[in-house]
C-alpha positions, 0 to 999 in steps of 0.5 A: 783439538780443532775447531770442528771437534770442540764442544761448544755450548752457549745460551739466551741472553737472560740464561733462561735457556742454555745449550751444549753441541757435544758434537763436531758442527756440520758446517757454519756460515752467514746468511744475508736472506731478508728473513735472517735480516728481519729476524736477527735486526742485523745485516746478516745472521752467522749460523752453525748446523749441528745434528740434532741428537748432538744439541742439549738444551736446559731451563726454559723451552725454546718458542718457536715461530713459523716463519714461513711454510715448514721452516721454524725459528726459535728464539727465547720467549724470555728475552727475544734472543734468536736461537735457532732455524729447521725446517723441512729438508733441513737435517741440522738444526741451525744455531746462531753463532752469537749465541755461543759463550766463545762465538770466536770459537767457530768461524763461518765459512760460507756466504749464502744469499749473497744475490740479497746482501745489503749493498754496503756489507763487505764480506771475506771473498775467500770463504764460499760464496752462494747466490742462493742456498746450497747443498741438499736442499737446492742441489746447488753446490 
């Protein structure tokens, strides 16, 4: 089985929450936006984007927070644990690769919002790269 075809599940750091992706992921990349930097506390966020209706969560509910017009970041309100971006114009929701019981099993392949990285982040020039945000939102592709 691929990597694209696995089920993957994960969880908060506490527990409170746990999730299971029954399904292939839609993509997976590193985001180096200041928002991502300031909402993770790293130098960029590795994310996976799965439909919704393929996502469980069990135990405790997702807190939200509105980042910015239309766009929601979820993390545990237990531990903090930044879990998960949507927002409008989004059909996946995005879910942070560090979250998952085996991160090794899904590998970024995307850099977007490279025009923000920081200056000493090195980063695989074989993996797409994107100034901004690519893909349907933008029409950048």
């Amino acid at each position: 089985m691929s990597e694209k075809e696995s089920a993957v599940q994960g969880g908060c750091r506490c527990g409170a929450i746990r999730y299971r992706a029954k399904a292939p992921h839609n993509w997976a990349g590193n985001c180096h936006c200041d928002d991502c930097r300031r909402a993770t506390g790293g130098p960029y966020s590795s994310w996976f984007g799965v439909s919704p209706e393929n996502v469980e969560f069990s135990g405790q509910k997702i807190s939200e927070y509105q980042s910015s017009p239309g766009i929601y970041r979820g993390f545990c309100g237990t531990c903090g644990s930044p879990m998960t971006f949507h927002g409008e114009g989004w059909d996946d929701l995005a879910v942070m690769i560090a979250t998952l019981d085996e991160p090794n099993s899904i590998t970024p392949e995307t850099h977007v919002f490279l025009k923000d990285r920081l200056h000493w982040v090195k980063y695989n020039e074989d993996f797409r790269l994107y100034d901004g945000m690519p893909g349907r939102i933008t029409g950048e592709e």
